[in-house]
C-alpha positions in Angstrom: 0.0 0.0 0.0 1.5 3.1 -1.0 2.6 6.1 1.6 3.0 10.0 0.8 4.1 12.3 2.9 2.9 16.0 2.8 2.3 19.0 4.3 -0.6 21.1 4.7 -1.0 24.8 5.5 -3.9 25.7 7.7 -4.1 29.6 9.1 -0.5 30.1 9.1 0.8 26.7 10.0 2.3 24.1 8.6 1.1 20.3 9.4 2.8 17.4 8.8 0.7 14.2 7.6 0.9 10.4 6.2 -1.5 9.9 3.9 -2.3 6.0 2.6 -4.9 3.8 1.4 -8.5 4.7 -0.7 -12.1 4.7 0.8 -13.6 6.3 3.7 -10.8 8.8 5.4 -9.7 7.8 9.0 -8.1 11.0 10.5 -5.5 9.9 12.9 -4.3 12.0 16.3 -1.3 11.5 18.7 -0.7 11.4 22.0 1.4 13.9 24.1 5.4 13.3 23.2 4.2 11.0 20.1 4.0 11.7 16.4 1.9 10.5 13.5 4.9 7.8 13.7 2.3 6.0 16.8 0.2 5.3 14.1 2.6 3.2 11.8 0.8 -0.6 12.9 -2.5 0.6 13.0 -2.8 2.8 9.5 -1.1 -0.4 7.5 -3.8 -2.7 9.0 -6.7 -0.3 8.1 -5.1 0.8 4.6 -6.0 -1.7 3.1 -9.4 -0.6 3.1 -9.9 2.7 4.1 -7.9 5.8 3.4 -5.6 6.8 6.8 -4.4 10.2 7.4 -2.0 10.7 10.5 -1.0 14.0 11.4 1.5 15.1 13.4 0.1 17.6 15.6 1.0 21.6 15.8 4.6 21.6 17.5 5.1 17.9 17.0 6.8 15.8 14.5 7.6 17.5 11.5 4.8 20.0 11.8 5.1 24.1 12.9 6.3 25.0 16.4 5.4 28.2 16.3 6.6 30.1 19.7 3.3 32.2 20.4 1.0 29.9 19.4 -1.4 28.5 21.8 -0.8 24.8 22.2 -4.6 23.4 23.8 -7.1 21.3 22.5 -9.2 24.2 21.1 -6.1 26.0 19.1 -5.5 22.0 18.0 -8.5 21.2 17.0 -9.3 24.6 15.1 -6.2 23.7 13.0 -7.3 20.0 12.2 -10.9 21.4 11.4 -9.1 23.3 8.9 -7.2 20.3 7.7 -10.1 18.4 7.0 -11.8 21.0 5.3 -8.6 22.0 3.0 -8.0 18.1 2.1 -11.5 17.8 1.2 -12.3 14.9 3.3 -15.9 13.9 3.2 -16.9 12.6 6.8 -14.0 11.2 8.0 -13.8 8.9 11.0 -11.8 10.7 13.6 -9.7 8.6 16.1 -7.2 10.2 18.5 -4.8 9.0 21.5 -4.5 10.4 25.4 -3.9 14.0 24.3 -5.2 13.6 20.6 -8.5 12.2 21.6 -9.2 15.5 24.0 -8.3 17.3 20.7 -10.8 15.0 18.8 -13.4 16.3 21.9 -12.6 19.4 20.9 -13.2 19.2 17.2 -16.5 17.7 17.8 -17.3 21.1 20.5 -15.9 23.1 17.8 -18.2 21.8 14.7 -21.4 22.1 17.0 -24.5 21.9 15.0 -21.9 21.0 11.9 -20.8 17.7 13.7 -22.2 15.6 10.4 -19.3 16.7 8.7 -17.8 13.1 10.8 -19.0 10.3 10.7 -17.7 8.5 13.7 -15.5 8.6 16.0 -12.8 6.6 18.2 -11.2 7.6 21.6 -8.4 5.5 23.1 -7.2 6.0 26.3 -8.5 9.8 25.9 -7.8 12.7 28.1 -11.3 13.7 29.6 -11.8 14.5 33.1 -9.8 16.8 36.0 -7.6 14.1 37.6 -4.7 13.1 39.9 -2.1 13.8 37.1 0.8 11.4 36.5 4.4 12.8 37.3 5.9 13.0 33.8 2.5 15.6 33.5 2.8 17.4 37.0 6.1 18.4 36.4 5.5 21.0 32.9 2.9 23.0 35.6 6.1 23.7 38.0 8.2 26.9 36.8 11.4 26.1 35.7 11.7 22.4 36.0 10.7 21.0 32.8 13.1 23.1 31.1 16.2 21.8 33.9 15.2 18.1 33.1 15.1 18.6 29.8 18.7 20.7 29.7 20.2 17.5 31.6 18.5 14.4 30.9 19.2 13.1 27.1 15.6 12.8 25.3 16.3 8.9 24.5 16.4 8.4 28.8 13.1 10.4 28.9 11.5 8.9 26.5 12.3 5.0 28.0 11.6 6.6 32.2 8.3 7.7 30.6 7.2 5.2 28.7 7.7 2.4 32.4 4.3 4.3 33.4 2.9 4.1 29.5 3.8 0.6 27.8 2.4 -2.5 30.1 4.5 -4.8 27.8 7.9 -2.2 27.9 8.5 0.0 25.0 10.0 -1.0 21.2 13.4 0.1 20.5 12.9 1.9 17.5 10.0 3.8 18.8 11.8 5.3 21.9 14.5 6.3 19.8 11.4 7.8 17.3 10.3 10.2 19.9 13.7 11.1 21.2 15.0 11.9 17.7 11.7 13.7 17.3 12.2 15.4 20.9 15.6 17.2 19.8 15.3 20.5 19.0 15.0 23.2 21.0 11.4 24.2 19.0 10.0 20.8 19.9 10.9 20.7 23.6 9.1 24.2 24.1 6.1 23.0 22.2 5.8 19.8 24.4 6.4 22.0 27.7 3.9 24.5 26.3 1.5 21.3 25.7 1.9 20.7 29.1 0.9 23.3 30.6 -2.1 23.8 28.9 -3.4 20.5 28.5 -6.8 21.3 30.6 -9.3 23.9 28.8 -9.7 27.1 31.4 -13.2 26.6 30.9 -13.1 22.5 31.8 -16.5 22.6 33.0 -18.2 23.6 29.6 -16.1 21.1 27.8 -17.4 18.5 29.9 -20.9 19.1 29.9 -20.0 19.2 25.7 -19.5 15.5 26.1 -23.4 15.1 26.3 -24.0 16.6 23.2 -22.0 14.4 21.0 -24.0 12.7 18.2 -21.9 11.3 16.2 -21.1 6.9 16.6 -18.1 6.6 18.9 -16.1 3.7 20.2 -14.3 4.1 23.3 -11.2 1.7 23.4 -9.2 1.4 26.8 -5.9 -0.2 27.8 -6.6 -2.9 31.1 -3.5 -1.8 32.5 -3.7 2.4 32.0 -1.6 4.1 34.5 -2.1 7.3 33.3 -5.6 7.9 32.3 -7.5 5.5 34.7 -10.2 3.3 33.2 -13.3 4.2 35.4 -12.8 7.7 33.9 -12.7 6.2 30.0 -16.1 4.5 31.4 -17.7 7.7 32.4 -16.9 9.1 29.2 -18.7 6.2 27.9 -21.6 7.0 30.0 -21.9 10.8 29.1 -21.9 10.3 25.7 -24.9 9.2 24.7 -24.0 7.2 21.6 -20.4 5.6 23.2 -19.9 2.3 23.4 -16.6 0.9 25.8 -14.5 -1.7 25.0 -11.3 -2.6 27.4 -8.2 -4.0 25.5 -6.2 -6.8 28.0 -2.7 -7.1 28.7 -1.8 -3.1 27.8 -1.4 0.0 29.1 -1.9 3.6 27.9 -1.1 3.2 24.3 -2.7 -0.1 22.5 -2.8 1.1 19.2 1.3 0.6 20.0 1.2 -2.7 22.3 -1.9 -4.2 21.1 -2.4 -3.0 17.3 -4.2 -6.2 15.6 -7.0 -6.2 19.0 -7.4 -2.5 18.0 -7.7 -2.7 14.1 -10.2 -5.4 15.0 -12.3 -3.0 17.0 -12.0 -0.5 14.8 -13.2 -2.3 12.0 -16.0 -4.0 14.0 -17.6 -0.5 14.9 -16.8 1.4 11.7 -18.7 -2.0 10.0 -21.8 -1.5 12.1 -21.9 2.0 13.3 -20.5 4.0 10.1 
């Protein structure tokens, strides 16, 4: 199955994506530290019959890091809207990761009445709810001390002390030394500390109560083993949207698209089958 690489401009910035496949578009959304390279397994399993785009994410990857940019799920997600819209992709499927999946809550917020412009979509392991944040997360809200760990701790050590909380099953090789290559510059460690620290909407509340007003078909997919987004929290998700159905993957942790990707392309396919 053949693989481009491209790059899209949407209001000023420039986004990376991996574009493969023909049929119905499946839009693809990291997780926070990841790239559109999280998605290799997964968008060669479903290629072969639907069309998968994976981005990589304003100020990750090989997309823009702009300096003053805001980097939260509304400033995302206005920027994958865009995307969409600019590609001309007619009601993609819209399936995002931990961070990528609140941006994917956020698109749907965003489109409001307009949300038929999808026509499913798929949280895994999704950021969602005000919780007891892991330590990797705590530490980009303390002045200074991101930007001290980062200054003295190579990005390939990071990347494997991590991914212990992250993987169930330990991290691949290659992929740790993925997101420490991808980790390198100077741009891309601001970005991720500027992710960081605004990872929770200032108006949290409202994005919540959004959840309830999702129509679209949506499959929530959870690791067993997720130490950093509980499960009873990807269950209430389930529970406030309306049209969710849960499904818990075994023997994983936080990212089973990674760990787990032939259980997940069989979900995926499952619920795009009867749902969309």
């Amino acid at each position: 199955m053949s693989q481009t690489n491209n790059r899209i401009t949407v209001d000023g910035v420039a986004l990376y994506y991996e574009d493969q496949g023909q049929g119905q578009p499946i839009v693809f959304l990291h997780g926070i530290g990841a790239t559109s390279y999280s998605w290799r397994k997964i968008a060669a399993l479903l290629s072969h019959s639907y069309r998968t785009i994976c981005f990589d994410l304003m100020g990750f990857g090989r997309s823009d890091k702009p300096k003053n940019e805001q980097y939260t799920f509304k400033r995302q997600s206005e920027l994958i809207i865009g995307a969409i819209r600019e590609l001309g992709l007619i009601r993609p499927v819209l399936i995002g990761h931990s961070l990528g999946g609140g941006v994917c809550l956020s698109v749907i917020r965003e489109l409001g009445d307009n949300q038929d412009e999808l026509s499913g979509l798929v949280l895994i392991d999704s950021a969602c709810y005000p919780q007891k944040l892991p330590l990797c997360v705590k530490a980009f809200r303390i002045p200074v001390i991101p930007e001290l760990v980062i200054k003295l701790l190579p990005e390939r050590w990071g990347v494997v002390l991590i991914s212990r909380s992250m993987y169930k099953n330990g991290i691949e090789q290659d992929t740790a030394e993925e997101y420490a290559r991808a980790l390198h510059s100077r741009d891309a460690q601001a970005a991720l500390i500027a992710t960081g620290r605004q990872i929770f909407p200032p108006d949290l509340p409202d994005f919540i109560a959004s959840y309830s007003r999702i129509r679209v078909p949506t499959l929530i997919l959870w690791g067993e083993h997720d130490r950093i987004i509980p499960q009873p929290l990807g269950r209430r998700l389930a529970s406030d949207i309306k049209t969710a159905i849960f499904h818990q993957l075994p023997n994983c942790g936080h990212c089973p698209h990674e760990e787990k990707p032939d259980a997940v392309a069989e979900a995926i396919n499952r619920f795009l089958d009867s749902a969309c």
